[in-house]
N, C-alpha and C positions, 0 to 999 in steps of 0.2 A: 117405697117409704119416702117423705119428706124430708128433705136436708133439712140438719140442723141450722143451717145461716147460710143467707143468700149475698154472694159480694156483687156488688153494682159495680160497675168503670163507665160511666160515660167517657167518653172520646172523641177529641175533632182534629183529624190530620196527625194523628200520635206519630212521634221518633222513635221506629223501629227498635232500636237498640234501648233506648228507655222502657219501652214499652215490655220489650222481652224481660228487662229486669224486675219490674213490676210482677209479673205474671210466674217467674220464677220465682219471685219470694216469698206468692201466694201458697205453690207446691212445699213450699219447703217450710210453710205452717207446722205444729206440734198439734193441731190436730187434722186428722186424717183427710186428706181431699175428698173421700167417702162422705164424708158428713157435712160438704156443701158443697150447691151449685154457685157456677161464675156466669154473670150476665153482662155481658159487656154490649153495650149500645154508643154505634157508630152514631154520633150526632151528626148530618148532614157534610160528612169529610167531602173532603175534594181530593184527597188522597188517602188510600187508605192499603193494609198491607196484603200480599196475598194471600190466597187459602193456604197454601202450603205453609206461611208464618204460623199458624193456628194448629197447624198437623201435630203438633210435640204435646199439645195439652188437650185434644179432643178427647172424647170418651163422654159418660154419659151426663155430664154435670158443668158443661158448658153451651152457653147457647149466645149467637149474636143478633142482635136487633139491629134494627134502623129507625131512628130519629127524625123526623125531616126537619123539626120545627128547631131551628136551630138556637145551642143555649143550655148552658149546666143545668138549671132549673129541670126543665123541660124533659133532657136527657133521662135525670135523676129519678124524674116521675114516672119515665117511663120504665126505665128498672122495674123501681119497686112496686107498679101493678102489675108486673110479671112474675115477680119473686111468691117463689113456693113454700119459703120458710116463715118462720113466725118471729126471726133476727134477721138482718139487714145489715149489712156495712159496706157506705158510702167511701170507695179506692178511685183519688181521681188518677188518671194513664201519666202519672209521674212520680207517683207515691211507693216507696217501700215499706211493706210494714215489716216490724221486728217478728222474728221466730213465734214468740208466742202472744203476739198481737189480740188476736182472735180468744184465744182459750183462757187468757188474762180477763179480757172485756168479759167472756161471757160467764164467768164466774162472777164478777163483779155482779152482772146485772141478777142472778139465782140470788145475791149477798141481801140487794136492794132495789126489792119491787116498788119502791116508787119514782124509782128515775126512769125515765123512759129513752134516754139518748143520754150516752158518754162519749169521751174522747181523751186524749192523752197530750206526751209531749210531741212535739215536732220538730225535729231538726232538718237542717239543710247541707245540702251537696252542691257545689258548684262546681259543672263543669271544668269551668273557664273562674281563674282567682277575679277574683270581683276588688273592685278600686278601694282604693283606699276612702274615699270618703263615702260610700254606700255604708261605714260601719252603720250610723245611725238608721241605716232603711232597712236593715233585717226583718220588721215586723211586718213589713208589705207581701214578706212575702209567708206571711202567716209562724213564723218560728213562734214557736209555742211552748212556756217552762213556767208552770205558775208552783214551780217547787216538790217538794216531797211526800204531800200530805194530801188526801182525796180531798175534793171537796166537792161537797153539793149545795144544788139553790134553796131556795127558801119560800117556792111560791113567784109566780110575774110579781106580784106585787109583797113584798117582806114584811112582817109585823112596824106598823110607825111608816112607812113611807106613803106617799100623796100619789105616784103613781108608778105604774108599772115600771120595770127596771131589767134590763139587761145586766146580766151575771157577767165581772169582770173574767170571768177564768170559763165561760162556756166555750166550746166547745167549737173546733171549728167542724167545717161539713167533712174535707176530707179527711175521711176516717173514722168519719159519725155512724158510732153501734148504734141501732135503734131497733125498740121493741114494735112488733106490729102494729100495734092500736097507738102506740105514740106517728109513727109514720102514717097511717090512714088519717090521725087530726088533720098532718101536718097535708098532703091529701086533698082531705075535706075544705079545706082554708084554701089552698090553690083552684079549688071550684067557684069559688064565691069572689073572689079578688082577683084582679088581672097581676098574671106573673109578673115580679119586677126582672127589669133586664141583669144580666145574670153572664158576665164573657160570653157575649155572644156580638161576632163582626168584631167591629173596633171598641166596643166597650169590654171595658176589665171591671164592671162594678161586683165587688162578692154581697149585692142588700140581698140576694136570694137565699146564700146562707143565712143570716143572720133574721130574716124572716122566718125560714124552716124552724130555729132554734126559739123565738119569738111566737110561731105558731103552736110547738109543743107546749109550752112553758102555759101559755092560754087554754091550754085543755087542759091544763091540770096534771101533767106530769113533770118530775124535776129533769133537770142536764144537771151530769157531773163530767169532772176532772179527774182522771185516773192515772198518778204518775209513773205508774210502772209498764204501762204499755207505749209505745213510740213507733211513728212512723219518721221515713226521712223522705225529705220533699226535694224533686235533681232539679236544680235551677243551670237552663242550659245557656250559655251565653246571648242569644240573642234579649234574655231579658235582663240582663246589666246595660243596654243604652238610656241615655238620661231621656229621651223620649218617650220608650216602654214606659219608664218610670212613674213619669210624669205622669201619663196616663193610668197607671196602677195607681197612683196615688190620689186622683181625681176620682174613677171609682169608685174602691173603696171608701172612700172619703165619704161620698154621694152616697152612696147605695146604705152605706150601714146607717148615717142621719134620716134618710127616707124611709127604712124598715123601724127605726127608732119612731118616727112619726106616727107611722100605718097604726102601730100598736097603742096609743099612747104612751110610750116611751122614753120619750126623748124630752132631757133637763133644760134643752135651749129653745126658748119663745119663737113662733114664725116672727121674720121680717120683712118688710114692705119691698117688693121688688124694686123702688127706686132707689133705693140705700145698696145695692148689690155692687153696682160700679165703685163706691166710695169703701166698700169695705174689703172691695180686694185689693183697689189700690194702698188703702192705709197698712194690709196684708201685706202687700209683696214690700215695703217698707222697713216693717215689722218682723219678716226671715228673709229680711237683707238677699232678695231674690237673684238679685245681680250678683253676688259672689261667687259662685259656682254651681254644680248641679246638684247638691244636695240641698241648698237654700231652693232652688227653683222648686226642686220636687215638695217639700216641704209645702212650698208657698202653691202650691196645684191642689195640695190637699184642702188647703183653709178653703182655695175657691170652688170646690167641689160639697167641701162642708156649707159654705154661704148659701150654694146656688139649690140645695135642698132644700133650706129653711124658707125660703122664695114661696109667700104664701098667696 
């Protein structure tokens, strides 16, 4: 018989001990491990743990793959053309979901057949206390609370608007329920278009979420906001340096203005690649970049945002 919902974990070099949390908090779902398979895909590690790590949750409804082409994207895809269910939910190897994660979302989606992908809120764990001036950089790393009350989209494009639009409260990837024919769109779009880079090597850009979320929404199914399910995202010290940062913050920055593009999405005009020099310098100016590392990091994002619009 088919599982009811297939969980994906793409992986690159995962921290054992994280990772074991993750996977234990999958067991300890309120609904039955019976009733879904775990596919976790080694995305091209260079470390990765041994068979006997795996020994405590084998049986018949886990399986590991290998990735070569390295890259969340990539990983993701290759999941879910192996998933046997007809629900899907995207666990990246750092994510705890809540107890009843799973059995929340998939009530939700029996509630309402035309979303095709939810998500909820997101909190975070740190390792290691994070500085005091990162308060303002929580969102980098995806913390996620658009409040109390469900909310759904309205359509890529809403009743009166000029063009498509990205939902302020969609949904991020990790932890993304999605229904099978919303996931095959999302799929079908990564056949036709070359994957956007996606943390993979030295890049941290997340445009591959925010495309997958972009490519559903364009086949015609909504994203919702579910605030009663939550996962908690470990942020483990090495990503509190003002360097990591910096570059999370260039990423994202990049990737979401360039998936903003692909779609016609994006509120902000292309500009002439010779104006780029002048508008980061007037940038790093502008979040007074020289005062510490959260100005810098701040001011990495504007140049990551400029350097997408670069038409």
């Amino acid at each position: 018989m088919n599982p009811l919902v297939s969980i994906i974990i793409p992986s690159y070099n995962p921290d054992e001990g994280i990772l074991q949390r993750v996977l234990d908090a999958l067991y300890e779902q309120t609904i039955s491990s019976e009733k879904w398979e775990l596919i976790i895909v080694n995305n091209a590690s260079t470390q990765w743990p041994a068979q006997d790590f795996f020994a405590k949750y084998e049986g018949g409804n886990i399986r590991i793959l290998v990735e070569a082409q390295q890259g969340a994207t990539y990983a993701r895809k290759r999941g879910l053309e192996e998933a046997s269910a007809d629900l899907a939910v995207l666990v990246d190897d750092d994510n705890i979901l809540g107890k009843d994660y799973l059995e929340k979302a998939l009530i939700r989606l029996q509630e309402y057949p035309q979303v095709g992908a939810l998500g909820g809120r997101v909190k975070l764990e740190f390792l290691k206390e994070p500085p005091v001036w990162m308060d303002t950089l929580h969102g980098l790393f995806a913390s996620w609370d658009h409040g109390d009350t469900m909310l759904i989209s309205n359509g890529i494009r809403p009743p009166g608007a000029t063009r498509n639009e990205y939902p302020p409260f969609a949904p991020i990837t990790a932890g993304l329920v999605l229904r099978r024919a919303a996931w095959e769109a999302w799929l079908a779009h990564l056949n036709t278009q070359p994957i956007m880079s996606d943390r993979c090597g030295d890049s941290l850009s997340s445009g591959g979420d925010n495309d997958a979320i972009l490519a559903i929404l364009k086949s015609g199914w909504e994203v919702a906001y579910l605030p009663e399910i939550y996962l908690t995202n470990i942020i483990p010290p090495f990503r509190l340096t003002p360097k990591y940062l910096e570059r999370l913050s260039y990423g994202c920055s990049a990737g979401f203005t360039q998936a903003l593009r692909r779609h016609d999405a994006c509120p902000w005009p292309p500009i002439a690649r010779w104006t780029l020099p002048l508008r980061v310098a007037r940038a790093w100016f502008r979040y007074r970049a020289w005062r510490g590392p959260a100005n810098k990091i701040h001011w990495r994002g504007a140049v990551g945002h400029f350097t997408a619009r670069v038409r």
